[in-house]
N, CA, C and O atoms as a CHARMM CRD file, in Angstrom:
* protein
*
  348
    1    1 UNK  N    -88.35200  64.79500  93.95200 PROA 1      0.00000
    2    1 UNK  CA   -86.97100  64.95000  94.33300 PROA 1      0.00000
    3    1 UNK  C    -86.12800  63.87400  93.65600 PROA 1      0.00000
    4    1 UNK  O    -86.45200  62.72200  93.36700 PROA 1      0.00000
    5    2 UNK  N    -84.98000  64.50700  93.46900 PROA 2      0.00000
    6    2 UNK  CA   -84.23100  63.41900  92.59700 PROA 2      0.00000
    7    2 UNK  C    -83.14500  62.47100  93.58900 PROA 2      0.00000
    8    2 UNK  O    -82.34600  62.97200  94.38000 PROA 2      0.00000
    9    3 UNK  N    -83.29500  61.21100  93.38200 PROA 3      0.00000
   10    3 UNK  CA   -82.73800  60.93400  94.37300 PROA 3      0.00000
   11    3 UNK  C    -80.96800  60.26500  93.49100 PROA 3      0.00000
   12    3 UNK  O    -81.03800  59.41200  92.60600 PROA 3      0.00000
   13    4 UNK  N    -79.70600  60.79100  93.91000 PROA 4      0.00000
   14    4 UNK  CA   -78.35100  61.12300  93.49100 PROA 4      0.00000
   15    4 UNK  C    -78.08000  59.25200  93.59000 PROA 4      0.00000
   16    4 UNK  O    -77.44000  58.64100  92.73500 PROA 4      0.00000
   17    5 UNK  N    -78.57700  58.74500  94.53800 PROA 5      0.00000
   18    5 UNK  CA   -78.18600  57.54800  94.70200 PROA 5      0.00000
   19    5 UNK  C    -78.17200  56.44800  93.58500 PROA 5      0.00000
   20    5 UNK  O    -77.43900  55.49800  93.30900 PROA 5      0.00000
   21    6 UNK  N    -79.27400  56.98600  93.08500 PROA 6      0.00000
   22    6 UNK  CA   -79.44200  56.30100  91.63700 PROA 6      0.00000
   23    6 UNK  C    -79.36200  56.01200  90.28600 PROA 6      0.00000
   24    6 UNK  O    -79.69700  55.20300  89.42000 PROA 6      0.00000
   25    7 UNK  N    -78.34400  57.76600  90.65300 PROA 7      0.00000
   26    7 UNK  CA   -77.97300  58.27900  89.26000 PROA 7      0.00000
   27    7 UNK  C    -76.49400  58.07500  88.77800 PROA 7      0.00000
   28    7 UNK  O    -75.53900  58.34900  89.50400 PROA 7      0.00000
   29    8 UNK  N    -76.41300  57.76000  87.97500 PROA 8      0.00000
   30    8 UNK  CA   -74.86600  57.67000  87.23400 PROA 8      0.00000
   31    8 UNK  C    -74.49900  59.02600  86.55900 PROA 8      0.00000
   32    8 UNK  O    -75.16900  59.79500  85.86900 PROA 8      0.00000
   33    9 UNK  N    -73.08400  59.06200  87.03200 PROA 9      0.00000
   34    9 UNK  CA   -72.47800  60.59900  86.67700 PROA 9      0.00000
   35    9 UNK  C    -71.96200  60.16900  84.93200 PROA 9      0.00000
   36    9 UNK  O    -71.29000  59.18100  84.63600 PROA 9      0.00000
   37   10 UNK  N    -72.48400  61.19300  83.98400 PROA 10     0.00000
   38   10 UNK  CA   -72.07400  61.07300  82.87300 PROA 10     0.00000
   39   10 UNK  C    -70.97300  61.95800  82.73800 PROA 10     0.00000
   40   10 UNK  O    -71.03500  63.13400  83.09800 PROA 10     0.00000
   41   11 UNK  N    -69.64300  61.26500  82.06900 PROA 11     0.00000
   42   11 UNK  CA   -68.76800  62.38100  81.88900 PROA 11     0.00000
   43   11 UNK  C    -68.15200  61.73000  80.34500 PROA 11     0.00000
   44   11 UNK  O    -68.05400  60.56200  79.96800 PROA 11     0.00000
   45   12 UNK  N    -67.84000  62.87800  79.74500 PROA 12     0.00000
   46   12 UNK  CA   -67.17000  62.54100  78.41800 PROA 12     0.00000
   47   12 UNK  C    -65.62800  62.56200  78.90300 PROA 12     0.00000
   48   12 UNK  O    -65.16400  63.35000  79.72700 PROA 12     0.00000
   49   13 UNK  N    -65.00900  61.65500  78.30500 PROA 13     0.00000
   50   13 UNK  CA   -63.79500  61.10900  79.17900 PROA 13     0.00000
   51   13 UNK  C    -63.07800  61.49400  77.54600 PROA 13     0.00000
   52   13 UNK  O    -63.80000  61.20000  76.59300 PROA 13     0.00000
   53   14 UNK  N    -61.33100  62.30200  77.14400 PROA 14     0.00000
   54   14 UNK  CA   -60.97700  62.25900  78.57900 PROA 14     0.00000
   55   14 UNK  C    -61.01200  63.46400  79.28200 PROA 14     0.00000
   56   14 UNK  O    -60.72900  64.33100  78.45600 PROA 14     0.00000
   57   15 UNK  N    -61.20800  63.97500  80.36300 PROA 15     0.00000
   58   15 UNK  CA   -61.37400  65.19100  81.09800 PROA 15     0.00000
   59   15 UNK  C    -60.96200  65.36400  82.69800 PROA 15     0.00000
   60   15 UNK  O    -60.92600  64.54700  83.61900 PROA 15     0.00000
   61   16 UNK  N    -60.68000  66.71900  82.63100 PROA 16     0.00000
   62   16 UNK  CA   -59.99900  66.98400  83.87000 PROA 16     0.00000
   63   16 UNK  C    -60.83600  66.93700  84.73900 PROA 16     0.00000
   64   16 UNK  O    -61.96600  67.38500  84.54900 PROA 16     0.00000
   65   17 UNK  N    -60.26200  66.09000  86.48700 PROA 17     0.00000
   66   17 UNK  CA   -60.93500  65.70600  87.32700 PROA 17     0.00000
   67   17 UNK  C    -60.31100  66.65000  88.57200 PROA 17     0.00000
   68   17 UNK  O    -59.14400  67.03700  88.51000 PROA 17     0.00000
   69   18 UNK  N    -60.86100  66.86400  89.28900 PROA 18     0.00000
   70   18 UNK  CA   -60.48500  67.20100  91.00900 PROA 18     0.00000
   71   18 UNK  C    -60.86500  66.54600  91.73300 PROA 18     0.00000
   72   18 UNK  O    -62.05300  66.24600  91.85800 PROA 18     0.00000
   73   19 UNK  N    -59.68400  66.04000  92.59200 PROA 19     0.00000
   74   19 UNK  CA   -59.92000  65.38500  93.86600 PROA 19     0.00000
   75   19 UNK  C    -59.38800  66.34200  95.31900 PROA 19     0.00000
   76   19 UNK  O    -58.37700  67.03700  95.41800 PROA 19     0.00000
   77   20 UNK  N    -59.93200  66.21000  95.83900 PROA 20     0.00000
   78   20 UNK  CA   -59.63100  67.31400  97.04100 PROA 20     0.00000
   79   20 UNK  C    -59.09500  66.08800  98.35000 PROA 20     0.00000
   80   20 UNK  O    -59.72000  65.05800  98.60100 PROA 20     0.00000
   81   21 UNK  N    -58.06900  66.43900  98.90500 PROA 21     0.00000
   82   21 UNK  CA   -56.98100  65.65500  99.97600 PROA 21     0.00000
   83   21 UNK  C    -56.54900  66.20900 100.88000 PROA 21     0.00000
   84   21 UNK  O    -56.09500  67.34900 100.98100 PROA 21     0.00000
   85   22 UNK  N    -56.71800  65.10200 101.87100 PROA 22     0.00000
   86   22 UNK  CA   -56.84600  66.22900 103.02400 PROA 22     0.00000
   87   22 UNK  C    -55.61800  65.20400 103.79400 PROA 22     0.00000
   88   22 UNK  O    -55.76500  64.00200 104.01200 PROA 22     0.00000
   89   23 UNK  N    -54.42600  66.00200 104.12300 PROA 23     0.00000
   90   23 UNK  CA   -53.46000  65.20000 104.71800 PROA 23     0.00000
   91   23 UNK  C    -52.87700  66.14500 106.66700 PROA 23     0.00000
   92   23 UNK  O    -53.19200  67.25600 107.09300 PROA 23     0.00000
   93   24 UNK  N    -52.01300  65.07500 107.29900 PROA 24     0.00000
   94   24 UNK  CA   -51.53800  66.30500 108.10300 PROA 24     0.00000
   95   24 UNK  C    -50.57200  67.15200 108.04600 PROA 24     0.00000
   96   24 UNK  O    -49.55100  66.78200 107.46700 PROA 24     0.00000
   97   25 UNK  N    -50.62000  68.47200 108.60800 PROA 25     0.00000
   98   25 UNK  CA   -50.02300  69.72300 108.12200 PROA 25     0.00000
   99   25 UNK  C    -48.13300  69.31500 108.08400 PROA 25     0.00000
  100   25 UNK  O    -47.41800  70.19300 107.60100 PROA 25     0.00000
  101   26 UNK  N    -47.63800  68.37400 108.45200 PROA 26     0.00000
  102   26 UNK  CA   -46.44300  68.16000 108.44300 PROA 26     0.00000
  103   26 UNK  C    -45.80500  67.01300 106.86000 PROA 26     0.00000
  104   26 UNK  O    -44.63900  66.83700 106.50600 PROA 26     0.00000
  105   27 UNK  N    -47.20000  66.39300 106.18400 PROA 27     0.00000
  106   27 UNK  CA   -46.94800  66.11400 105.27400 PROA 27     0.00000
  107   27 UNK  C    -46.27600  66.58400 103.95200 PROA 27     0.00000
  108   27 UNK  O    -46.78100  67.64900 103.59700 PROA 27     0.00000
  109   28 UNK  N    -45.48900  66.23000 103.26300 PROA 28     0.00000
  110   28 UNK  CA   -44.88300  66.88400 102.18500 PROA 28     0.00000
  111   28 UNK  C    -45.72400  66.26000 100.88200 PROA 28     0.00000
  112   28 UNK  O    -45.55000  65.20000 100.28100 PROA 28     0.00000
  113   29 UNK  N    -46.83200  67.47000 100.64700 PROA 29     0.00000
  114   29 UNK  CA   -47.92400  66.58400  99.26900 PROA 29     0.00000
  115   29 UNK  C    -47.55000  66.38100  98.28600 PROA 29     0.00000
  116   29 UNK  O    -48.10000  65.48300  97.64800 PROA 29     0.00000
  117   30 UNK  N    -46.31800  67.19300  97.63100 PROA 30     0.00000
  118   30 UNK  CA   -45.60900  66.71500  96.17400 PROA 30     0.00000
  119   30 UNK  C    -45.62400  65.32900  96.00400 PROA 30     0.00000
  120   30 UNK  O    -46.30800  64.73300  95.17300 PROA 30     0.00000
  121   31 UNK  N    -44.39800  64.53300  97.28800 PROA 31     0.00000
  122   31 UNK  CA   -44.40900  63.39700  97.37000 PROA 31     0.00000
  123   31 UNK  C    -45.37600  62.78000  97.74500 PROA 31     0.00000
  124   31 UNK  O    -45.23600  61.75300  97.08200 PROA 31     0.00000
  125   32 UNK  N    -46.32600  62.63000  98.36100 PROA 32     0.00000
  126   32 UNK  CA   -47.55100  61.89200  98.43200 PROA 32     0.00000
  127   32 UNK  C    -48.05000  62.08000  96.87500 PROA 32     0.00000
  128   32 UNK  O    -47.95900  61.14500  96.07900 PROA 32     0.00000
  129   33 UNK  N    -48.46500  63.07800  96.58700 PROA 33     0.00000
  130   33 UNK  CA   -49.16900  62.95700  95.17200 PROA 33     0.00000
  131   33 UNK  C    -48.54300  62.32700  93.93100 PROA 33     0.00000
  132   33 UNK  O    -49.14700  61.71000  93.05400 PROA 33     0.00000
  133   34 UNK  N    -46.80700  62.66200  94.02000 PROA 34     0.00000
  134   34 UNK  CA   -46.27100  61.84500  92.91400 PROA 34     0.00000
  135   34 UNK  C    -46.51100  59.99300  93.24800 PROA 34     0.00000
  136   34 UNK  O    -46.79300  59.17800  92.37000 PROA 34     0.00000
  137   35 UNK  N    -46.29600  59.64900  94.82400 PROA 35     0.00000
  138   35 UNK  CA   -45.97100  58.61900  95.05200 PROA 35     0.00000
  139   35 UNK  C    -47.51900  57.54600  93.81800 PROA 35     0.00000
  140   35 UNK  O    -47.44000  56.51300  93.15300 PROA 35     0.00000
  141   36 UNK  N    -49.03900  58.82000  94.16400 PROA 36     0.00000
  142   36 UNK  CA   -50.00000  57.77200  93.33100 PROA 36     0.00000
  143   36 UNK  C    -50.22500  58.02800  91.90100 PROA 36     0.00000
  144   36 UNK  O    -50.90100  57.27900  91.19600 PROA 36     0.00000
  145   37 UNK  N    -49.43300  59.49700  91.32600 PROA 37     0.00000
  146   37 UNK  CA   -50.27700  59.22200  90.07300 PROA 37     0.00000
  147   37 UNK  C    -49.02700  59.48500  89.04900 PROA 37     0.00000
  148   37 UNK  O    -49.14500  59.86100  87.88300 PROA 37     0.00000
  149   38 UNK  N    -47.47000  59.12700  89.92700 PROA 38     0.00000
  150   38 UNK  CA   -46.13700  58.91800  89.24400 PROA 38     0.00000
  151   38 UNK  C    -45.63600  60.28400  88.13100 PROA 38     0.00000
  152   38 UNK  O    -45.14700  61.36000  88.47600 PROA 38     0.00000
  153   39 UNK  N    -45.91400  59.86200  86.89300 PROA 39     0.00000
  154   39 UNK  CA   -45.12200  60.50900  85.74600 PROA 39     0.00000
  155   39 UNK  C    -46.75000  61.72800  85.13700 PROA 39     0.00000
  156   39 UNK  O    -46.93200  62.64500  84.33700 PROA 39     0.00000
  157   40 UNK  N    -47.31500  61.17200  85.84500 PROA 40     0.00000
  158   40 UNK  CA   -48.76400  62.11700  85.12300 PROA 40     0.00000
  159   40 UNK  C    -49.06400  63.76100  84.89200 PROA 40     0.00000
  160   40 UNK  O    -49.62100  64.26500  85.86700 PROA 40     0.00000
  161   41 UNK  N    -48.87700  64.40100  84.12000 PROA 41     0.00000
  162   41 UNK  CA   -49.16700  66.43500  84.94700 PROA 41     0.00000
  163   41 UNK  C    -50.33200  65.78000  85.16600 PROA 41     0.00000
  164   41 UNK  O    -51.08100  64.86900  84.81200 PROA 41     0.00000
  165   42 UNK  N    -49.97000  67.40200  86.53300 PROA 42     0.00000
  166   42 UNK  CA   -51.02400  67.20900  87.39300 PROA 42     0.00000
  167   42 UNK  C    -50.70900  68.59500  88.09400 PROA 42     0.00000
  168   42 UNK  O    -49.62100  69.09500  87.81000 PROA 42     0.00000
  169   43 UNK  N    -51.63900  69.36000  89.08800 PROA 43     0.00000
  170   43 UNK  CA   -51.62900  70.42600  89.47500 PROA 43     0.00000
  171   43 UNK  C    -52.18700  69.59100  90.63700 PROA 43     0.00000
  172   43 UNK  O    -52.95500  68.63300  90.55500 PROA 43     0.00000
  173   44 UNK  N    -51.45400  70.34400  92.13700 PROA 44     0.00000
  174   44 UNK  CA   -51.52200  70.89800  93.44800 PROA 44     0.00000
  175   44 UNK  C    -51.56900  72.26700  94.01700 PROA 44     0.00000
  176   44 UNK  O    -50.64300  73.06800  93.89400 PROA 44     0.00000
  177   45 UNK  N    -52.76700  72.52900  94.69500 PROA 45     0.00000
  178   45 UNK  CA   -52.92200  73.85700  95.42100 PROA 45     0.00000
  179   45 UNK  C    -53.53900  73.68400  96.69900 PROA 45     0.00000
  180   45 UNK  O    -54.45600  72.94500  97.05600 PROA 45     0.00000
  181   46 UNK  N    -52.84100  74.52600  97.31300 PROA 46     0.00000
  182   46 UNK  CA   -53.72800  74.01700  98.87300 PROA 46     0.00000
  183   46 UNK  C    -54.71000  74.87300  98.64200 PROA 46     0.00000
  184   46 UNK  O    -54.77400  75.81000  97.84700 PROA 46     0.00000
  185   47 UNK  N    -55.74600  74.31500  99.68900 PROA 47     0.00000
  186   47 UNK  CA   -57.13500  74.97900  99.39600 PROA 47     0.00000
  187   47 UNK  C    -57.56200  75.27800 100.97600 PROA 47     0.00000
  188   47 UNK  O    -58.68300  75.78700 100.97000 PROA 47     0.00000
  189   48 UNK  N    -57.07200  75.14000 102.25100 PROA 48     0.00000
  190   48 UNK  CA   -57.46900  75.10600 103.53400 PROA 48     0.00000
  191   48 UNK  C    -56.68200  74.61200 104.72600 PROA 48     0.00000
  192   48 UNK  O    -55.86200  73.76400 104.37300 PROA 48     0.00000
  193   49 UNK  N    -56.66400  74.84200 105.91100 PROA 49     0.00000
  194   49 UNK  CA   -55.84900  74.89900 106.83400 PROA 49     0.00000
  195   49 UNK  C    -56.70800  74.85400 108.28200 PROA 49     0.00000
  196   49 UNK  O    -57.17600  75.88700 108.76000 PROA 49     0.00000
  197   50 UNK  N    -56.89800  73.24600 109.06900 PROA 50     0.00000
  198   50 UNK  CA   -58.02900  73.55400 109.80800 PROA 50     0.00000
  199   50 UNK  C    -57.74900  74.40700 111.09500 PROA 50     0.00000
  200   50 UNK  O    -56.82600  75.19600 111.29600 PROA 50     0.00000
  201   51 UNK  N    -58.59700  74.11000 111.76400 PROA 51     0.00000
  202   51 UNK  CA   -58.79000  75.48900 112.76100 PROA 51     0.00000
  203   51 UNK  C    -57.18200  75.65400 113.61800 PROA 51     0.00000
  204   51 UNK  O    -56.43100  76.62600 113.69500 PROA 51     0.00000
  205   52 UNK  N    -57.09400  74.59100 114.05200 PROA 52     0.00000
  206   52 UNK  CA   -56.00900  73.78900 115.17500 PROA 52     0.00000
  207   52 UNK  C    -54.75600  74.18500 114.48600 PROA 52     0.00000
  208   52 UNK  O    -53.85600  74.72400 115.12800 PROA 52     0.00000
  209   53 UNK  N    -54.59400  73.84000 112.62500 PROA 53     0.00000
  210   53 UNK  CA   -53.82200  74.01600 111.97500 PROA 53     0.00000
  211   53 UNK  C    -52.87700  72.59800 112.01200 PROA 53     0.00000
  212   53 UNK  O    -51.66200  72.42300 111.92100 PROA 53     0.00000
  213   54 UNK  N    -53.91800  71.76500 112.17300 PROA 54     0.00000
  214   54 UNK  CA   -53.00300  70.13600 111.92400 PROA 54     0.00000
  215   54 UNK  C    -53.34300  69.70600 110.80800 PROA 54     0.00000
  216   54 UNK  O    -52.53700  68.98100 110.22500 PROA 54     0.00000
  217   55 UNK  N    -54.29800  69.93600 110.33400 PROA 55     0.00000
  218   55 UNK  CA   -54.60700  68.75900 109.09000 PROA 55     0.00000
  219   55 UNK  C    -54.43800  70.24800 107.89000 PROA 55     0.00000
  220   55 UNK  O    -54.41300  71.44400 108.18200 PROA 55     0.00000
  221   56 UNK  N    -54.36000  69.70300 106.75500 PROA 56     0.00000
  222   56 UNK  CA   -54.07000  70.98000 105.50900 PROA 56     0.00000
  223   56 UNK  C    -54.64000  69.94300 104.27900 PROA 56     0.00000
  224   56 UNK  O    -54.38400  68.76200 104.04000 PROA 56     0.00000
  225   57 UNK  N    -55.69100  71.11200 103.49200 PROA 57     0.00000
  226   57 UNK  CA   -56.23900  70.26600 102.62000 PROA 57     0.00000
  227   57 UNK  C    -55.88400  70.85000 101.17000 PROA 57     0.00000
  228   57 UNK  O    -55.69600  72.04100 100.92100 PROA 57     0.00000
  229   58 UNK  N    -55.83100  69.86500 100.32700 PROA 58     0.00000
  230   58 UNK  CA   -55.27900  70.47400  99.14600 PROA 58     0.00000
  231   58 UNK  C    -56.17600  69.86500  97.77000 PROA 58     0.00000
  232   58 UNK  O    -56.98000  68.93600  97.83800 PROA 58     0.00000
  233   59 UNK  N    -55.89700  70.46900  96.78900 PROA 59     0.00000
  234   59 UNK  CA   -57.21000  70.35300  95.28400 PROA 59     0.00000
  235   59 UNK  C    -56.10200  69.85800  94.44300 PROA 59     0.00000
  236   59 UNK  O    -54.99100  70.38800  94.44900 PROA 59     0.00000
  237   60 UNK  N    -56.39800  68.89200  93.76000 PROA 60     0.00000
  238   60 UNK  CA   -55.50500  67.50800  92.94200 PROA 60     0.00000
  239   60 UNK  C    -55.98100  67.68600  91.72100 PROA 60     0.00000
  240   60 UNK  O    -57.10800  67.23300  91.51900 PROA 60     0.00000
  241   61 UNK  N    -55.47900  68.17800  90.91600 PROA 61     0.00000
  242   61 UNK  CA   -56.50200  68.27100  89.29300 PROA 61     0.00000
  243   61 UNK  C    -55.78200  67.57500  88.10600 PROA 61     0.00000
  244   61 UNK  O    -54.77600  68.14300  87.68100 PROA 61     0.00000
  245   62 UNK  N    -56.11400  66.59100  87.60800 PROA 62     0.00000
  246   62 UNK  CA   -55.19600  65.81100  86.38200 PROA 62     0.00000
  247   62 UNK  C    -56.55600  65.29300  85.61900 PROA 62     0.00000
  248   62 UNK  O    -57.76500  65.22300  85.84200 PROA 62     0.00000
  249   63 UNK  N    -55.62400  64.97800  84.59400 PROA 63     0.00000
  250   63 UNK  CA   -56.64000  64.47200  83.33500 PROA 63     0.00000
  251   63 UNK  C    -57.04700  63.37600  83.38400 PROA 63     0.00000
  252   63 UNK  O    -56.13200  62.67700  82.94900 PROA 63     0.00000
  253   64 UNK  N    -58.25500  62.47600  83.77100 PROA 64     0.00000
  254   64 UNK  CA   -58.34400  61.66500  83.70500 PROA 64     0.00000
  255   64 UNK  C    -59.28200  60.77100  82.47700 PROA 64     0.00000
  256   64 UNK  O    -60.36700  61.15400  82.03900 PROA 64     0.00000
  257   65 UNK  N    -58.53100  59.45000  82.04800 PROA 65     0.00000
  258   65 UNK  CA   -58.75300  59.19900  81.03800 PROA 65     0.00000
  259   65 UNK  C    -60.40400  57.98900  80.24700 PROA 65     0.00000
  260   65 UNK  O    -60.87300  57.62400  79.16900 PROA 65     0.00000
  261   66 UNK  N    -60.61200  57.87100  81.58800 PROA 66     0.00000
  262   66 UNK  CA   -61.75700  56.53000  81.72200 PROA 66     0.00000
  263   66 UNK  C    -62.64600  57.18200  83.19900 PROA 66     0.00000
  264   66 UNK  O    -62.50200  58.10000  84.00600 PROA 66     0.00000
  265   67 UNK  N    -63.56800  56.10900  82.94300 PROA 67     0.00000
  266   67 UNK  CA   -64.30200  56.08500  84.24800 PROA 67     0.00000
  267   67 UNK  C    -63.38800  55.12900  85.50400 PROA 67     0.00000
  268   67 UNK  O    -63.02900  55.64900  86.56100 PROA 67     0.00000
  269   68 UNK  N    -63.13300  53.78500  85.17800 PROA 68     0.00000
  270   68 UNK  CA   -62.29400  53.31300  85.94200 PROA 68     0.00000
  271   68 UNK  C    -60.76100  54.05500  86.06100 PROA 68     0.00000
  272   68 UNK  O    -60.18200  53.75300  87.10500 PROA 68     0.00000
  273   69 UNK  N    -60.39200  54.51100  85.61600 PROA 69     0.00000
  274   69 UNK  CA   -59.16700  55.69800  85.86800 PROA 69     0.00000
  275   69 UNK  C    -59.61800  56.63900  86.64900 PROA 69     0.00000
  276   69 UNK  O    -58.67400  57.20900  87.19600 PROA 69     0.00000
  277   70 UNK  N    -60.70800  57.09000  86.97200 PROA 70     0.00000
  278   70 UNK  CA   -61.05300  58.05500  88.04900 PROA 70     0.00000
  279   70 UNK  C    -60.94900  57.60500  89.11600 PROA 70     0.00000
  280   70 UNK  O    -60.21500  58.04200  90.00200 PROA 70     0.00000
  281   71 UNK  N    -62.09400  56.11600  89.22100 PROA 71     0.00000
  282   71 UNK  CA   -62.20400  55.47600  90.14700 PROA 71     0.00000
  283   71 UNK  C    -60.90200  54.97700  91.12600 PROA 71     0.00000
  284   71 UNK  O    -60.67300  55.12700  92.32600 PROA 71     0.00000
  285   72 UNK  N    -60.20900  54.35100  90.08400 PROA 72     0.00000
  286   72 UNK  CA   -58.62500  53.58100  90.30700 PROA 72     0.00000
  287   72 UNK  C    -58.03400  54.61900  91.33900 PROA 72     0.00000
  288   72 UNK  O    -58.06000  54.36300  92.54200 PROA 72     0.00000
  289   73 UNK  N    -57.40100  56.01800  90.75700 PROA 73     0.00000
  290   73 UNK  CA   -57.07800  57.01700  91.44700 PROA 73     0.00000
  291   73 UNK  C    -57.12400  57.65000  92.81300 PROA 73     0.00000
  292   73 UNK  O    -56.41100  58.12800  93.69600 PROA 73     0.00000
  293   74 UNK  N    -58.63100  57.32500  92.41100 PROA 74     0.00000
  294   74 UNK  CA   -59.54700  57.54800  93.69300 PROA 74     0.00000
  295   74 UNK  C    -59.40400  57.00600  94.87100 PROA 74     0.00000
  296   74 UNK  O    -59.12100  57.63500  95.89100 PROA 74     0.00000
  297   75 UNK  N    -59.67100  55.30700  94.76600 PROA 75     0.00000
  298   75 UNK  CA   -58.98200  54.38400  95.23800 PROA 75     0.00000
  299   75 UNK  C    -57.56700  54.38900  96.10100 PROA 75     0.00000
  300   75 UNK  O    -57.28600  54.03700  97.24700 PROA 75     0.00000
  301   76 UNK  N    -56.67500  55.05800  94.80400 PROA 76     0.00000
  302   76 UNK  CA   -54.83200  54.63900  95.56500 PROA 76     0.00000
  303   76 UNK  C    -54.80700  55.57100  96.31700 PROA 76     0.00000
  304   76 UNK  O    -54.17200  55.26500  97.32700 PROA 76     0.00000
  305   77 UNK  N    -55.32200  56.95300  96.35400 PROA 77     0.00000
  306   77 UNK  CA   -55.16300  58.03100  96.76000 PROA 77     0.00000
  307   77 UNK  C    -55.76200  57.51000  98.09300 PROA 77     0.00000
  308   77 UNK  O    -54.89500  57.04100  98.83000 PROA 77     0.00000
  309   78 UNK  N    -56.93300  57.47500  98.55600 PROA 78     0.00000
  310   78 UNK  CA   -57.55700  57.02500 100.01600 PROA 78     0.00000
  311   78 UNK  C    -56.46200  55.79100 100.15400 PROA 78     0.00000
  312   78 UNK  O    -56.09900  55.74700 101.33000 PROA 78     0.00000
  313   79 UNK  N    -56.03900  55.13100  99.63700 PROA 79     0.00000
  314   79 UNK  CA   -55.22700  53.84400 100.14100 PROA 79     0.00000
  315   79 UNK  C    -53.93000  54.10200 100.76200 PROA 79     0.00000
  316   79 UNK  O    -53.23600  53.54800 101.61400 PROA 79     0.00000
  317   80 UNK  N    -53.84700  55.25600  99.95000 PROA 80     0.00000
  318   80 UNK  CA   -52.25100  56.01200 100.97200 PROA 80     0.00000
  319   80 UNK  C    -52.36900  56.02000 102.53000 PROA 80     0.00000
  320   80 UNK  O    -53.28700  56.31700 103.29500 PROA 80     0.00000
  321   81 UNK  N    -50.72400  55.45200 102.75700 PROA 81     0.00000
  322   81 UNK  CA   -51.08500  55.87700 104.38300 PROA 81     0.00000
  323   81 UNK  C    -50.67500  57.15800 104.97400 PROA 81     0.00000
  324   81 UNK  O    -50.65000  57.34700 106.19000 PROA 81     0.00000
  325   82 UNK  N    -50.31600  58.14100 103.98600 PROA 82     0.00000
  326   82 UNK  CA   -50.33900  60.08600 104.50100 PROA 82     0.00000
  327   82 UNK  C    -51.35900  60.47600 103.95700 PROA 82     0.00000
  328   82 UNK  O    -51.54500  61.66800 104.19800 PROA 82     0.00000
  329   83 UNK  N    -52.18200  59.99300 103.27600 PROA 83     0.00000
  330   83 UNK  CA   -53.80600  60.61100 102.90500 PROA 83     0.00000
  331   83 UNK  C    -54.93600  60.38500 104.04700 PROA 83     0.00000
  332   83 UNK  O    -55.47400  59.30400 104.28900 PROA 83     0.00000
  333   84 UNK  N    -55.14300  61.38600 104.57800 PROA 84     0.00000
  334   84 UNK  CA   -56.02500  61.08000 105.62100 PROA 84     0.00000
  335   84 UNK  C    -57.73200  60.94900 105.19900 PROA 84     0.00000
  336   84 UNK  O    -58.48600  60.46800 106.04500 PROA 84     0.00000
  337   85 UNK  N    -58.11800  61.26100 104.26600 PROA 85     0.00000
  338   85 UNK  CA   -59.64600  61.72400 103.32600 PROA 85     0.00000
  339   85 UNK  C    -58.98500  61.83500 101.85400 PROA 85     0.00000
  340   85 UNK  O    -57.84900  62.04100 101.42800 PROA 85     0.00000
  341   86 UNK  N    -59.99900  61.64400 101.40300 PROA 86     0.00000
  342   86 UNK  CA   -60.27400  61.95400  99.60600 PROA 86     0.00000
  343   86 UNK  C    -61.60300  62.32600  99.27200 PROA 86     0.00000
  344   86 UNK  O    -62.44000  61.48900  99.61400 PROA 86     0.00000
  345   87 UNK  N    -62.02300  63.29900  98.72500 PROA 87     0.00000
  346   87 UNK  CA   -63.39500  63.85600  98.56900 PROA 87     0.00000
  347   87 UNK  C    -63.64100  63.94900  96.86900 PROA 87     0.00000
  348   87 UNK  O    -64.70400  64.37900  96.42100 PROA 87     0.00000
């Protein structure tokens, strides 16, 4: 069995990434998403709506240019305080 923990993700950079965000349903995600990745294209689509219908999750897709540029992203995005998850 292969164990994932140990493995480093190879990616040829630069290439388009998805991050999936999961905020609550009263959030406005344009502005959350411009607020972390500013002047960048980038595509938003919601992708889910939980049961209750409070939280709404949405698929984040931009080009990213490095490994630490994924990471970084990754990072501001969970650091938001209307981002509730980042996957």
């Amino acid at each position: 069995m292969i164990d994932l923990n140990k493995e480093k993700l190879k990616l040829n950079y630069p290439c388009n990434w998805k991050y999936k965000i999961v905020v609550l349903e009263t959030i406005n995600i344009k502005t959350v998403v411009t607020d972390v990745v500013s002047q960048r294209e980038h595509k938003v689509k919601e992708s889910n709506v939980s049961k209750k219908g409070k939280f709404k999750s949405y698929t984040l897709e931009l080009l990213v240019h490095s490994d630490d540029d994924r990471k970084g992203l990754y990072e501001n995005l969970g650091n938001h305080d209307d981002i509730k998850m980042v996957l």
